[in-house]
N, CA, C and O atoms as a GROMACS GRO file, in nm:
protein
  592
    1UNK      N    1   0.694  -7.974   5.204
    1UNK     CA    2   0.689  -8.101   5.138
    1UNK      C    3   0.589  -8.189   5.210
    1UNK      O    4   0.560  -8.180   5.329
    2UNK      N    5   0.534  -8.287   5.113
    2UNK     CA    6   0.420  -8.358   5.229
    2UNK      C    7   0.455  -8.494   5.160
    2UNK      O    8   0.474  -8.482   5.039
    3UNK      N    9   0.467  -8.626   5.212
    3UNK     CA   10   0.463  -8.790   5.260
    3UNK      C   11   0.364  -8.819   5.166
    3UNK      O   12   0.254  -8.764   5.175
    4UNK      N   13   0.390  -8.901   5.074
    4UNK     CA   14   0.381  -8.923   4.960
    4UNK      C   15   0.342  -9.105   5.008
    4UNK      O   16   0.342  -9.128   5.129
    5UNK      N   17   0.318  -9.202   4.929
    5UNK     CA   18   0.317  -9.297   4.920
    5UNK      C   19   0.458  -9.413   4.936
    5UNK      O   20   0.435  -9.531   4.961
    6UNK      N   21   0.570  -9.374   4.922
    6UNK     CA   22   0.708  -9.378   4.915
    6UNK      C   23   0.753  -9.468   4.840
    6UNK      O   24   0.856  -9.534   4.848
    7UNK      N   25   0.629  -9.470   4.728
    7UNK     CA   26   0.672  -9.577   4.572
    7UNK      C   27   0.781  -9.585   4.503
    7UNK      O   28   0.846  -9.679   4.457
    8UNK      N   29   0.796  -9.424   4.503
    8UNK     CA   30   0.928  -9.426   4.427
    8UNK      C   31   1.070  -9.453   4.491
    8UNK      O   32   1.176  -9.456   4.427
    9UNK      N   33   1.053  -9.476   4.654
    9UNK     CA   34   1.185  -9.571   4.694
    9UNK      C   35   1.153  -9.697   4.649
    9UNK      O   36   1.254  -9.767   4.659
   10UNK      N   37   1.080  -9.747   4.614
   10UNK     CA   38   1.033  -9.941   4.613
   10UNK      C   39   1.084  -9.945   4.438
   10UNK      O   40   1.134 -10.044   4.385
   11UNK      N   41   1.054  -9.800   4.364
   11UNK     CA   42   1.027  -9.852   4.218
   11UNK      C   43   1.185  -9.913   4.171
   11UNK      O   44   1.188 -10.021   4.112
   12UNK      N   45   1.273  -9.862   4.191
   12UNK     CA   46   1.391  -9.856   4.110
   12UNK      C   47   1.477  -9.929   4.211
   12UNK      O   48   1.593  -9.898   4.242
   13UNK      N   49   1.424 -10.003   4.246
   13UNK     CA   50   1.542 -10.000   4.432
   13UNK      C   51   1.609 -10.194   4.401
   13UNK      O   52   1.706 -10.237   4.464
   14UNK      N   53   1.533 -10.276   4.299
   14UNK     CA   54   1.684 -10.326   4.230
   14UNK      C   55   1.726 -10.334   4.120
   14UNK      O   56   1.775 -10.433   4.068
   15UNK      N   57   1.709 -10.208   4.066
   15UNK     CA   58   1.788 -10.163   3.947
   15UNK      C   59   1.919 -10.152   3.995
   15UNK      O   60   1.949 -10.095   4.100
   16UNK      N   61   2.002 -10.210   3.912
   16UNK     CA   62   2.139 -10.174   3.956
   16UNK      C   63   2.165 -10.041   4.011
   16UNK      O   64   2.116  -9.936   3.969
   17UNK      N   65   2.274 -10.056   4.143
   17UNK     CA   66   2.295  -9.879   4.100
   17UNK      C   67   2.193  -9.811   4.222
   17UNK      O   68   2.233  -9.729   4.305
   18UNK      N   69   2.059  -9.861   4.213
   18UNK     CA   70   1.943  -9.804   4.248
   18UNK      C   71   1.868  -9.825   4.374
   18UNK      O   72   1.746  -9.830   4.391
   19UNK      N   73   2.022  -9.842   4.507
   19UNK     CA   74   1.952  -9.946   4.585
   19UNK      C   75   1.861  -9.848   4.669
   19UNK      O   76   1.802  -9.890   4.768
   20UNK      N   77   1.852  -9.720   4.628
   20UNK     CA   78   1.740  -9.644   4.720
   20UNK      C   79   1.607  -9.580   4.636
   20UNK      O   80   1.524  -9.494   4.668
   21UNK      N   81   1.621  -9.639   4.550
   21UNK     CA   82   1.462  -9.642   4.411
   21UNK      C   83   1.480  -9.481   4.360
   21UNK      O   84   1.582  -9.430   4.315
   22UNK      N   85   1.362  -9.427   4.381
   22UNK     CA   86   1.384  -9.319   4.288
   22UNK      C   87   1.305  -9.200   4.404
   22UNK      O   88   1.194  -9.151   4.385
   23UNK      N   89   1.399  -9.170   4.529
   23UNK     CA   90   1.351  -9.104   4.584
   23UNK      C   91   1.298  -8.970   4.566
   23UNK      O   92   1.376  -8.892   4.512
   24UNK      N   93   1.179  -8.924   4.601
   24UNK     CA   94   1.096  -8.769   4.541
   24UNK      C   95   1.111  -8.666   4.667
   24UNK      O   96   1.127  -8.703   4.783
   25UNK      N   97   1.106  -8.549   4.630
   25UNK     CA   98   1.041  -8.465   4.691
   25UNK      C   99   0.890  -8.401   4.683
   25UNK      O  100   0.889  -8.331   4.581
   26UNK      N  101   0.781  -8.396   4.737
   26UNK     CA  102   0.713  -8.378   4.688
   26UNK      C  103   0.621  -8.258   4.710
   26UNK      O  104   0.551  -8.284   4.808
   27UNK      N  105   0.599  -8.170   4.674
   27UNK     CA  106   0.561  -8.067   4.666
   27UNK      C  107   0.393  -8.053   4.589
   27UNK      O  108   0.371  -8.086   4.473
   28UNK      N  109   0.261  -7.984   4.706
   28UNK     CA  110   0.128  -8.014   4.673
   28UNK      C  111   0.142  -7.825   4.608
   28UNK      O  112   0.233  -7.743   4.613
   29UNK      N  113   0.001  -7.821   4.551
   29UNK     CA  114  -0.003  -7.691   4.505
   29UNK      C  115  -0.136  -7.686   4.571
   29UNK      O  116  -0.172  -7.795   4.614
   30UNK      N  117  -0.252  -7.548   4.596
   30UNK     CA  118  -0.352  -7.531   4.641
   30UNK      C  119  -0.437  -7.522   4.508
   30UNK      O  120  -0.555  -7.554   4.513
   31UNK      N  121  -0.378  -7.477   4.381
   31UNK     CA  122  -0.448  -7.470   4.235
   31UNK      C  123  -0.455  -7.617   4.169
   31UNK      O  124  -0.369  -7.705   4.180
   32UNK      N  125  -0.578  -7.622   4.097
   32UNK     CA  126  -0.567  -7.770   4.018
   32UNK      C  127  -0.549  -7.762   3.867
   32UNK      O  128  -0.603  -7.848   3.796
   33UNK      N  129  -0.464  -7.647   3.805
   33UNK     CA  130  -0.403  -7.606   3.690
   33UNK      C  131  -0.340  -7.540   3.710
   33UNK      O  132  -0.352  -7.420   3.739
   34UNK      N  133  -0.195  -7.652   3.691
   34UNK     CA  134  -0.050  -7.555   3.696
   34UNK      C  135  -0.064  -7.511   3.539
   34UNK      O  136  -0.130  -7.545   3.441
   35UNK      N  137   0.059  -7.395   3.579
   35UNK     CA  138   0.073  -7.316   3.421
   35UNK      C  139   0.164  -7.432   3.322
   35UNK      O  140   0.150  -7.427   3.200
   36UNK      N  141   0.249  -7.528   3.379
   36UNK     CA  142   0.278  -7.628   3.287
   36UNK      C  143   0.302  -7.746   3.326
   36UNK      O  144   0.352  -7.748   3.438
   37UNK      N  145   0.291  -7.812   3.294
   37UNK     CA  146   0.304  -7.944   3.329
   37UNK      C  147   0.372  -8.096   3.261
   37UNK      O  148   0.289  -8.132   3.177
   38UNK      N  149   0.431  -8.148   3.263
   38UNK     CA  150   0.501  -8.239   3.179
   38UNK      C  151   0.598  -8.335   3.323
   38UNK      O  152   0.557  -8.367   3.435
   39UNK      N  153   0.746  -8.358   3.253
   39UNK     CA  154   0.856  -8.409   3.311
   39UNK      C  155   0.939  -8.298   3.305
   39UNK      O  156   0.928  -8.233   3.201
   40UNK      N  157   1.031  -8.253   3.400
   40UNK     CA  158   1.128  -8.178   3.388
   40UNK      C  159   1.273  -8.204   3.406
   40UNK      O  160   1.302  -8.295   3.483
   41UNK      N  161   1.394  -8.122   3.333
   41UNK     CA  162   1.495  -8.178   3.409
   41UNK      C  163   1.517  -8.031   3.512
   41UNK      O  164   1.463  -7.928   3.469
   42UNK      N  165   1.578  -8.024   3.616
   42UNK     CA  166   1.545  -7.980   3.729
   42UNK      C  167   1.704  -7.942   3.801
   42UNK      O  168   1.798  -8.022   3.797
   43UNK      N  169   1.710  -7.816   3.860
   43UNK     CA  170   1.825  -7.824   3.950
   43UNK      C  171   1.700  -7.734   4.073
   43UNK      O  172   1.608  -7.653   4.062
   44UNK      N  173   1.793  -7.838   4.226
   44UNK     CA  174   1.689  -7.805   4.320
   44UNK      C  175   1.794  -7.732   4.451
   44UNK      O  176   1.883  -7.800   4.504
   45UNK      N  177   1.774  -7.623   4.482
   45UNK     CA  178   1.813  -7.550   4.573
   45UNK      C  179   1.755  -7.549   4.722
   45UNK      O  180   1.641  -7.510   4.750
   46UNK      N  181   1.848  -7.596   4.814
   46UNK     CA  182   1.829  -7.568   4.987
   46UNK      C  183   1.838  -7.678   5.054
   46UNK      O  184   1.831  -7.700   5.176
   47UNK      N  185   1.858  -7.761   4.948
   47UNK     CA  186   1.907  -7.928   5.028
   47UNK      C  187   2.030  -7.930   5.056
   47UNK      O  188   2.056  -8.019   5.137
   48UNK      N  189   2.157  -7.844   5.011
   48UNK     CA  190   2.270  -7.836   5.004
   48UNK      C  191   2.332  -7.694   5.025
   48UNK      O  192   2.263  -7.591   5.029
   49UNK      N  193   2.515  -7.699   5.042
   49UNK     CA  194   2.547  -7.608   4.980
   49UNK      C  195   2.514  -7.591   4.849
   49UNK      O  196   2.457  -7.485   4.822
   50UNK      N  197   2.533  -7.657   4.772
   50UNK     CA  198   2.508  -7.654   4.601
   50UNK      C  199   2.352  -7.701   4.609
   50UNK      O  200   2.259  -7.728   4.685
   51UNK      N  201   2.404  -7.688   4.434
   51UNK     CA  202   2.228  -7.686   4.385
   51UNK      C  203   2.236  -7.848   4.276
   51UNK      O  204   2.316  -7.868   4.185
   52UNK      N  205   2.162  -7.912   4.307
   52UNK     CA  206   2.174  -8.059   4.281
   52UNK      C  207   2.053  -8.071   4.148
   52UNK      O  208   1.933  -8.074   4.178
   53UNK      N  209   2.080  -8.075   4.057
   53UNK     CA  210   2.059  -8.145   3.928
   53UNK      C  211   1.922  -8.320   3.952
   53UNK      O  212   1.934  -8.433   4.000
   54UNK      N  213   1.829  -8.252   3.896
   54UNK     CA  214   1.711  -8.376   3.879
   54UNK      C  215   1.620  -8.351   3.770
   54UNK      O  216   1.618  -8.270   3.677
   55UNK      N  217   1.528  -8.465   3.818
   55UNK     CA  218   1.420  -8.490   3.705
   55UNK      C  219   1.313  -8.446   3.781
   55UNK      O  220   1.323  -8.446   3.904
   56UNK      N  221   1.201  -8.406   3.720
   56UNK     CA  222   1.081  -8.394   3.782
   56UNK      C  223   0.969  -8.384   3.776
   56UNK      O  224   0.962  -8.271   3.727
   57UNK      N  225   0.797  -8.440   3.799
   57UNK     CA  226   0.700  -8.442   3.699
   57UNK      C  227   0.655  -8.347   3.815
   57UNK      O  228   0.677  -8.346   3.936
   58UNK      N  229   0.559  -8.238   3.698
   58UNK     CA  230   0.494  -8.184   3.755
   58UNK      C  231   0.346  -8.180   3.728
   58UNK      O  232   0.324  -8.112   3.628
   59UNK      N  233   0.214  -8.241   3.793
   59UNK     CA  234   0.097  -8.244   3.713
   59UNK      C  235  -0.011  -8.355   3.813
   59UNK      O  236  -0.015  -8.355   3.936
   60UNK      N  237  -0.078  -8.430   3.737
   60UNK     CA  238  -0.124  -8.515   3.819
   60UNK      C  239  -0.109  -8.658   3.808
   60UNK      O  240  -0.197  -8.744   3.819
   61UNK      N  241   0.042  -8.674   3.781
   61UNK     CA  242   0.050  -8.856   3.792
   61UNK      C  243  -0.092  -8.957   3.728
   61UNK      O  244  -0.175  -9.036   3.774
   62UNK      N  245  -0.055  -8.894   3.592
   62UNK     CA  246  -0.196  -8.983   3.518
   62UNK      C  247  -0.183  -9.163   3.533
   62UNK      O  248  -0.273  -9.247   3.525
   63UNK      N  249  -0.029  -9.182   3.559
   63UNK     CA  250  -0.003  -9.337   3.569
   63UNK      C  251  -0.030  -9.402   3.658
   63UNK      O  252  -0.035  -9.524   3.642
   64UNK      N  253  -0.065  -9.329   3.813
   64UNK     CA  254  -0.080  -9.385   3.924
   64UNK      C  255  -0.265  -9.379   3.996
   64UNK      O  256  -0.336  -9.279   3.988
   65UNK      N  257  -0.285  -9.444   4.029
   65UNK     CA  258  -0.462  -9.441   4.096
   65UNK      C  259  -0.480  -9.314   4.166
   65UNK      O  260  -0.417  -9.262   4.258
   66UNK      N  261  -0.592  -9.276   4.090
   66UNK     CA  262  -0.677  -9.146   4.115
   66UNK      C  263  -0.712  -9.090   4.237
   66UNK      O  264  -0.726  -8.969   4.259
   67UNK      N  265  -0.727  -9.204   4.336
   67UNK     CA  266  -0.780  -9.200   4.456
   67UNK      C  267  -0.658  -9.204   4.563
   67UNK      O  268  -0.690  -9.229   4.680
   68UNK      N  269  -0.509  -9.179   4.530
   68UNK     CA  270  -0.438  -9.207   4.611
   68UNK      C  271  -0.394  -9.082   4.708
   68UNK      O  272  -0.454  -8.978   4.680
   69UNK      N  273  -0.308  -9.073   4.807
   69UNK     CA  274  -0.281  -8.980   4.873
   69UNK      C  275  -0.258  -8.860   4.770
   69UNK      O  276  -0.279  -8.769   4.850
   70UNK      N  277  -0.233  -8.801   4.664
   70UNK     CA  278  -0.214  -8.676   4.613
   70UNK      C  279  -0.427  -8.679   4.558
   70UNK      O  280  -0.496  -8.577   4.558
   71UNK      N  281  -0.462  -8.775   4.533
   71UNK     CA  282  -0.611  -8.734   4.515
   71UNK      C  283  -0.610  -8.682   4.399
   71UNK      O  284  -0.697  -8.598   4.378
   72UNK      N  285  -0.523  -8.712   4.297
   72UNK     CA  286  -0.585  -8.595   4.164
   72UNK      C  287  -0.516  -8.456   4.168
   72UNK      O  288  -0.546  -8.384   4.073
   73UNK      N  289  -0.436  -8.407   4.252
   73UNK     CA  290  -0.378  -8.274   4.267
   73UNK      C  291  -0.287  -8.284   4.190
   73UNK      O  292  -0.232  -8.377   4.131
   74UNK      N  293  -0.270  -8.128   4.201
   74UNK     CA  294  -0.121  -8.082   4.114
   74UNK      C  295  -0.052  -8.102   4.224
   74UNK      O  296  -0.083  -8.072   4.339
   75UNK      N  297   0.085  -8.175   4.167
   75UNK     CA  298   0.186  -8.277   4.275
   75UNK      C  299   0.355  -8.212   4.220
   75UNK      O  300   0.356  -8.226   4.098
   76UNK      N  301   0.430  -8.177   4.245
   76UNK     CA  302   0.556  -8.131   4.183
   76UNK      C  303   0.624  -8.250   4.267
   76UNK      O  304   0.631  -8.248   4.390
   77UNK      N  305   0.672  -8.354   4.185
   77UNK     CA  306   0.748  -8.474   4.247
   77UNK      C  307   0.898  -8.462   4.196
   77UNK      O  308   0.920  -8.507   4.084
   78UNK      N  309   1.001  -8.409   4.266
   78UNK     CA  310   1.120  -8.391   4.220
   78UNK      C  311   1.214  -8.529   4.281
   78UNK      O  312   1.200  -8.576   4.394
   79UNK      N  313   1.283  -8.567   4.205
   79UNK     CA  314   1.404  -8.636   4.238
   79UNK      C  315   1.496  -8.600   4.186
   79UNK      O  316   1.493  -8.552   4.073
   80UNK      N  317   1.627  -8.620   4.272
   80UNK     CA  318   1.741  -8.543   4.262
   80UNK      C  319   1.834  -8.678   4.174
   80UNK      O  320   1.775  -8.785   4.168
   81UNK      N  321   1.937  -8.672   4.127
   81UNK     CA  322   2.004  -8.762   4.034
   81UNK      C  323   2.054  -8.803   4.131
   81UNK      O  324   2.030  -8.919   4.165
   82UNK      N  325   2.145  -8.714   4.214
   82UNK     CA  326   2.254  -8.782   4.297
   82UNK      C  327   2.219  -8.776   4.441
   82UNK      O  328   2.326  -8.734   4.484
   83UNK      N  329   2.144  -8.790   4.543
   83UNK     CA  330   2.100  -8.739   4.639
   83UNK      C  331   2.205  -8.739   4.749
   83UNK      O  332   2.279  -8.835   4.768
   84UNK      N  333   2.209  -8.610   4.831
   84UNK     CA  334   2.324  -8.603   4.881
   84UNK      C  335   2.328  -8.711   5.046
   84UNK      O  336   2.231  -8.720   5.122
   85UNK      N  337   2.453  -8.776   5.065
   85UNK     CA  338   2.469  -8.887   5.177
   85UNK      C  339   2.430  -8.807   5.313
   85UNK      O  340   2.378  -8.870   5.405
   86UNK      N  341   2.449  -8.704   5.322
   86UNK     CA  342   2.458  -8.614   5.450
   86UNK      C  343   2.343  -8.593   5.472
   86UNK      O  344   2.342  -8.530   5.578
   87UNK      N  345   2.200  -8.610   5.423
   87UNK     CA  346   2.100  -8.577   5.432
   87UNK      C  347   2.004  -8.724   5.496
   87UNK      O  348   1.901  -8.723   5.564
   88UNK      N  349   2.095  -8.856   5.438
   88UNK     CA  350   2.035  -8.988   5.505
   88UNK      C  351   1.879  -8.943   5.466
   88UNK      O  352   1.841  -8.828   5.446
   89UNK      N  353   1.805  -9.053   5.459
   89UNK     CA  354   1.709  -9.098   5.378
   89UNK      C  355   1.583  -9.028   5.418
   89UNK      O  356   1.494  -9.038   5.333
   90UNK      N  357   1.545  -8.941   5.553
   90UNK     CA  358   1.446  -8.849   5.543
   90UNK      C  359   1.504  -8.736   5.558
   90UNK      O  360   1.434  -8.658   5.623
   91UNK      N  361   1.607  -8.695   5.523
   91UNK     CA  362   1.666  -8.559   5.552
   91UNK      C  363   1.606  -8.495   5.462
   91UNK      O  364   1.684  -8.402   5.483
   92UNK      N  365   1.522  -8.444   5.356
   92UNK     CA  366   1.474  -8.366   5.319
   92UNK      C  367   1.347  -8.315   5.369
   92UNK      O  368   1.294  -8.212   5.328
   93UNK      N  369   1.305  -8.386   5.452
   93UNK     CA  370   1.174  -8.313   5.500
   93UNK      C  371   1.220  -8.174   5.590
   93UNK      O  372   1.337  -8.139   5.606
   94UNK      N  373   1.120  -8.116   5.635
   94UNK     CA  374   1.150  -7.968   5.721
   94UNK      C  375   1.226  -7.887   5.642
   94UNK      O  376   1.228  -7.771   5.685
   95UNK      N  377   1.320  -7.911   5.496
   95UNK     CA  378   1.353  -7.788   5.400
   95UNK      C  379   1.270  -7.729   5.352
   95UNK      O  380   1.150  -7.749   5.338
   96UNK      N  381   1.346  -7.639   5.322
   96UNK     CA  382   1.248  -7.498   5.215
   96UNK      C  383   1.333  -7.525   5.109
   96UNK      O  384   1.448  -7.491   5.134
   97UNK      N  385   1.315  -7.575   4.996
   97UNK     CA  386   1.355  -7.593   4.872
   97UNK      C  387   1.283  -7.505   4.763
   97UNK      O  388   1.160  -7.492   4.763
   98UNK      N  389   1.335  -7.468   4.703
   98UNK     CA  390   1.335  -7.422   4.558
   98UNK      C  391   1.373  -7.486   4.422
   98UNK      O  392   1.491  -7.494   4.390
   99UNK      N  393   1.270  -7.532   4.341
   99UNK     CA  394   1.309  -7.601   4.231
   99UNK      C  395   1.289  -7.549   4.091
   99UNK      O  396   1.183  -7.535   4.030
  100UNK      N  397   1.416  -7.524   4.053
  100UNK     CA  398   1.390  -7.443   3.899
  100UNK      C  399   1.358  -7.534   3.784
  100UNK      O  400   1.427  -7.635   3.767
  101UNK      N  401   1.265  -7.508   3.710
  101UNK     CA  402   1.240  -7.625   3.600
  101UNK      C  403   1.318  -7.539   3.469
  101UNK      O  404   1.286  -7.431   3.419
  102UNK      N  405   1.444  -7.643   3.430
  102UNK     CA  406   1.512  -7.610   3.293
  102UNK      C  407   1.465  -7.624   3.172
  102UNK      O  408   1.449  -7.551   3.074
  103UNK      N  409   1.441  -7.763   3.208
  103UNK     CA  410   1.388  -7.823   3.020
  103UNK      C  411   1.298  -7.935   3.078
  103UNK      O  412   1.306  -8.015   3.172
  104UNK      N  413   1.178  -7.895   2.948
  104UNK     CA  414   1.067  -7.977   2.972
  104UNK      C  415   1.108  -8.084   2.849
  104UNK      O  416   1.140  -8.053   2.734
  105UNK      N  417   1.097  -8.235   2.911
  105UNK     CA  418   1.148  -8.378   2.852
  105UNK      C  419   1.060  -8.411   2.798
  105UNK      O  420   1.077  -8.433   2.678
  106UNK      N  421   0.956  -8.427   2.842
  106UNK     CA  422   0.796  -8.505   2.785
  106UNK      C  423   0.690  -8.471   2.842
  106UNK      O  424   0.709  -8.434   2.958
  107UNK      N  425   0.547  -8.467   2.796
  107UNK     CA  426   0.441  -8.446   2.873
  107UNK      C  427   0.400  -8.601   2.967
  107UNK      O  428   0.426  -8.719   2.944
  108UNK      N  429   0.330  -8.535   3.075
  108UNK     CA  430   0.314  -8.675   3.118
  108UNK      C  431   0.279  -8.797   3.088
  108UNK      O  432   0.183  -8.790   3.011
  109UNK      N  433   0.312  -8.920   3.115
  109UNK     CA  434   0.248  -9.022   3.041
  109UNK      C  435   0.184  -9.128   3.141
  109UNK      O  436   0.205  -9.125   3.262
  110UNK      N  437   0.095  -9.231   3.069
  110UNK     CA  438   0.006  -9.324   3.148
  110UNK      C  439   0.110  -9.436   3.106
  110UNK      O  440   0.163  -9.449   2.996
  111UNK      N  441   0.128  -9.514   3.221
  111UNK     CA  442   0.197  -9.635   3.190
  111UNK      C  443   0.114  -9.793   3.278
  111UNK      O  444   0.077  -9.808   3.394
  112UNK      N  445   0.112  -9.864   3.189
  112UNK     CA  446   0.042  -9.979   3.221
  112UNK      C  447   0.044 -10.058   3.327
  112UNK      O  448  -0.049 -10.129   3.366
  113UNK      N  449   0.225 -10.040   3.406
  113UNK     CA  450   0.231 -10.097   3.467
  113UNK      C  451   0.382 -10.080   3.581
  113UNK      O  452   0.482 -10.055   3.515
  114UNK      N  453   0.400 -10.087   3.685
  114UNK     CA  454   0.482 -10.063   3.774
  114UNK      C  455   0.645 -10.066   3.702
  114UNK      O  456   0.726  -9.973   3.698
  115UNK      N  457   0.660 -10.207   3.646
  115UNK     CA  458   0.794 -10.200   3.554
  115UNK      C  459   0.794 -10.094   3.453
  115UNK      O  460   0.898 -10.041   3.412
  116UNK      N  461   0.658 -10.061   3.407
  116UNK     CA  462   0.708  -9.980   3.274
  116UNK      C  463   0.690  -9.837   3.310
  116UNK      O  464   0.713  -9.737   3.243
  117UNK      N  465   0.634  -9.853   3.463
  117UNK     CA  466   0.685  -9.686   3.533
  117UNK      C  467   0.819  -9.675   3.582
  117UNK      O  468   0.869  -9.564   3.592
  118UNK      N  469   0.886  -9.784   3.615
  118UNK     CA  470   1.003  -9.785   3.630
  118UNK      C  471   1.116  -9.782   3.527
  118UNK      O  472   1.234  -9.772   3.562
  119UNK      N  473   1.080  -9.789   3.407
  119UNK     CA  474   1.171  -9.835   3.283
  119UNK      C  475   1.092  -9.648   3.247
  119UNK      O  476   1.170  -9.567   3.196
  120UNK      N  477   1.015  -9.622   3.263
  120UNK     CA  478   1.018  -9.441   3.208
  120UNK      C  479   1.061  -9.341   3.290
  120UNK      O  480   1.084  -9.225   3.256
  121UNK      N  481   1.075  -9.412   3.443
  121UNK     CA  482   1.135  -9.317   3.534
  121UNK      C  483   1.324  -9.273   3.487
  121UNK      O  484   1.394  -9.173   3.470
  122UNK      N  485   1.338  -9.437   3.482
  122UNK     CA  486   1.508  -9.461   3.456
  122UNK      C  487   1.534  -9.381   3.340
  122UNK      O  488   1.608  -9.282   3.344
  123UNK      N  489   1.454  -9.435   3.197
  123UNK     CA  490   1.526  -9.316   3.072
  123UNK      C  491   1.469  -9.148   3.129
  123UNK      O  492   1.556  -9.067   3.097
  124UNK      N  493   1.357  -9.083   3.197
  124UNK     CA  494   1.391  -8.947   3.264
  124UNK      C  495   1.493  -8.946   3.256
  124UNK      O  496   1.557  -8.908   3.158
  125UNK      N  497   1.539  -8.993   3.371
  125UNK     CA  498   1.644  -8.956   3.433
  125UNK      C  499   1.762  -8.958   3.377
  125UNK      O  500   1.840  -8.864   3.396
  126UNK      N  501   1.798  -9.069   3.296
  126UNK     CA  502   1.913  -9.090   3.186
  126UNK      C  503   1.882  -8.972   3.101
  126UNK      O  504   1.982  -8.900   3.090
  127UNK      N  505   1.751  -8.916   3.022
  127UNK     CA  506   1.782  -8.784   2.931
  127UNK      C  507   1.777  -8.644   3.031
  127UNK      O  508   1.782  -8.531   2.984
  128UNK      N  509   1.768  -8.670   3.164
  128UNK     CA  510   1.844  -8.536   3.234
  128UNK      C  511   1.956  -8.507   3.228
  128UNK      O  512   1.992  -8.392   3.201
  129UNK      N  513   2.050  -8.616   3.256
  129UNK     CA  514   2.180  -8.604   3.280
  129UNK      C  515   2.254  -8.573   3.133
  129UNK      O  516   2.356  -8.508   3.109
  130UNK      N  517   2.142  -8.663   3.025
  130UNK     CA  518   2.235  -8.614   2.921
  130UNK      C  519   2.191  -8.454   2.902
  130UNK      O  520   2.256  -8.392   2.817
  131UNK      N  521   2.081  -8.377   2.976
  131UNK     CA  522   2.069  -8.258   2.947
  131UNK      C  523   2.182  -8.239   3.000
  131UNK      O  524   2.270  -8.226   2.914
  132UNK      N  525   2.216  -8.231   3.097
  132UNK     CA  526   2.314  -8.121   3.188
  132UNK      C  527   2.466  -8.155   3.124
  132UNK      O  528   2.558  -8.074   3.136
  133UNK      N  529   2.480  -8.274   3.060
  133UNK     CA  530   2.590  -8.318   3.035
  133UNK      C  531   2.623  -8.251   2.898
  133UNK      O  532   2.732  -8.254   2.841
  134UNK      N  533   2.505  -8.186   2.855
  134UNK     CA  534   2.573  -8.093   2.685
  134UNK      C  535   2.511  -7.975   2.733
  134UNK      O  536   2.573  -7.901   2.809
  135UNK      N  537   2.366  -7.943   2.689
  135UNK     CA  538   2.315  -7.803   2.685
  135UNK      C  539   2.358  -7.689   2.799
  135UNK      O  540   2.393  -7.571   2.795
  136UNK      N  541   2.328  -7.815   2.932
  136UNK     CA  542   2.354  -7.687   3.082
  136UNK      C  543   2.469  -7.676   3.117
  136UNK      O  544   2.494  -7.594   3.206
  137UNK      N  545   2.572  -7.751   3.064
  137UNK     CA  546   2.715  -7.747   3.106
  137UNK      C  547   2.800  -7.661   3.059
  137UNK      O  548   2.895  -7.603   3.112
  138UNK      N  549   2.744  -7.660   2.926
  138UNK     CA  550   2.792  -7.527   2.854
  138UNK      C  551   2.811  -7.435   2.841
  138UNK      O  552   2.918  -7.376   2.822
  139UNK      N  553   2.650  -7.382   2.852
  139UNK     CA  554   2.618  -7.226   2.899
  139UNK      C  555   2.550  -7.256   3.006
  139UNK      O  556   2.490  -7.363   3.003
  140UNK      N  557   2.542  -7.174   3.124
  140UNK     CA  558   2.459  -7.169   3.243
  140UNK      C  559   2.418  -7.012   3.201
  140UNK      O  560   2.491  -6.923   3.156
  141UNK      N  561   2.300  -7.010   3.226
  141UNK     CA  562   2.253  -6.922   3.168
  141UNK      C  563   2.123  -6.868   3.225
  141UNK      O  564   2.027  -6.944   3.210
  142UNK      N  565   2.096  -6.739   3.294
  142UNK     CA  566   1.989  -6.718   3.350
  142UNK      C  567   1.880  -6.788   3.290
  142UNK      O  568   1.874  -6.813   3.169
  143UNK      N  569   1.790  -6.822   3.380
  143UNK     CA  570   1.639  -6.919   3.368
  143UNK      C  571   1.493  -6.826   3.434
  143UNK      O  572   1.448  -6.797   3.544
  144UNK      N  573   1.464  -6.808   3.310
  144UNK     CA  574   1.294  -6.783   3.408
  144UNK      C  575   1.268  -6.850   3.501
  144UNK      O  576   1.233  -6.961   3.460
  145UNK      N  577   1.265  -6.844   3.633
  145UNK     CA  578   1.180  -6.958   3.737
  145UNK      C  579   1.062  -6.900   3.801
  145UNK      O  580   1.014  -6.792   3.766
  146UNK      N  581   1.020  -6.964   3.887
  146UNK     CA  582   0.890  -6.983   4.008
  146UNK      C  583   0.946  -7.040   4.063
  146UNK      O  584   1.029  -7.125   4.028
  147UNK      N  585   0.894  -6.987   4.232
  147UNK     CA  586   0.927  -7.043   4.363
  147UNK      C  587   0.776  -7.151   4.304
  147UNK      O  588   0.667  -7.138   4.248
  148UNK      N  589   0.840  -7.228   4.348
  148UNK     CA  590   0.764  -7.357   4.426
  148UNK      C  591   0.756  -7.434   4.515
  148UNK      O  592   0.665  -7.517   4.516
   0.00000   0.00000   0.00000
């Protein structure tokens, strides 16, 4: 994982609810065409005993400046819904995580402005949960994945 800008703790952080924003994991690739790319909803393995349920864009953050620490790369930015307490707020660095992408939500989008990256982060994340809360709850069901 590599240190990111740490926007997405600042974005969501006083949304109700949200007092630690919309923390990422972030994951660089060495290729500059992933095989897909969009929003995902996401369950992420090695942060836990269990496997923790998120959202996740994978691509090049068309909403954010070109020139910033990811530079235009393919960026796999995962956040977890519920992030676990035992891990305290840099405990994910030094894992080896694995993140399976379930269902692709939307392709990426450009947003005008910090609130209205924050108001598209929040519904993500609200239509993850309603993924897991009908389709994945139901059937769990082997998934094509990639290590990433």
């Amino acid at each position: 994982m590599v240190r990111g800008r740490r926007l997405g703790r600042a974005l969501g952080a006083s949304a109700p609810g949200r007092d630690d924003g919309f923390r990422t994991l972030n994951l660089r690739f060495k290729h500059w065409k992933p095989a897909a790319s969009g929003i995902f909803a996401v369950l992420v393995h090695g942060l836990g005993a269990i496997q923790l349920q998120g959202v996740a864009n994978l691509g090049v953050r068309p909403s954010l400046d070109a020139n910033d620490v990811n530079g235009g790369r393919v960026l796999l930015e995962t956040h977890c819904l519920d992030w676990p307490a035992g891990l305290g707020t840099e405990g994910g660095y030094g894992k080896i995580v694995r993140v399976e992408l379930l269902h692709k939500l939307h392709d990426e989008l450009r947003y005008t402005s910090l609130e209205a990256l924050t108001a598209g982060i929040a519904k993500d994340c609200s239509d993850a949960r309603a993924f897991f809360a009908s389709t994945h709850a139901e059937t769990h069901r082997q998934t094509t994945r990639d290590r990433i």
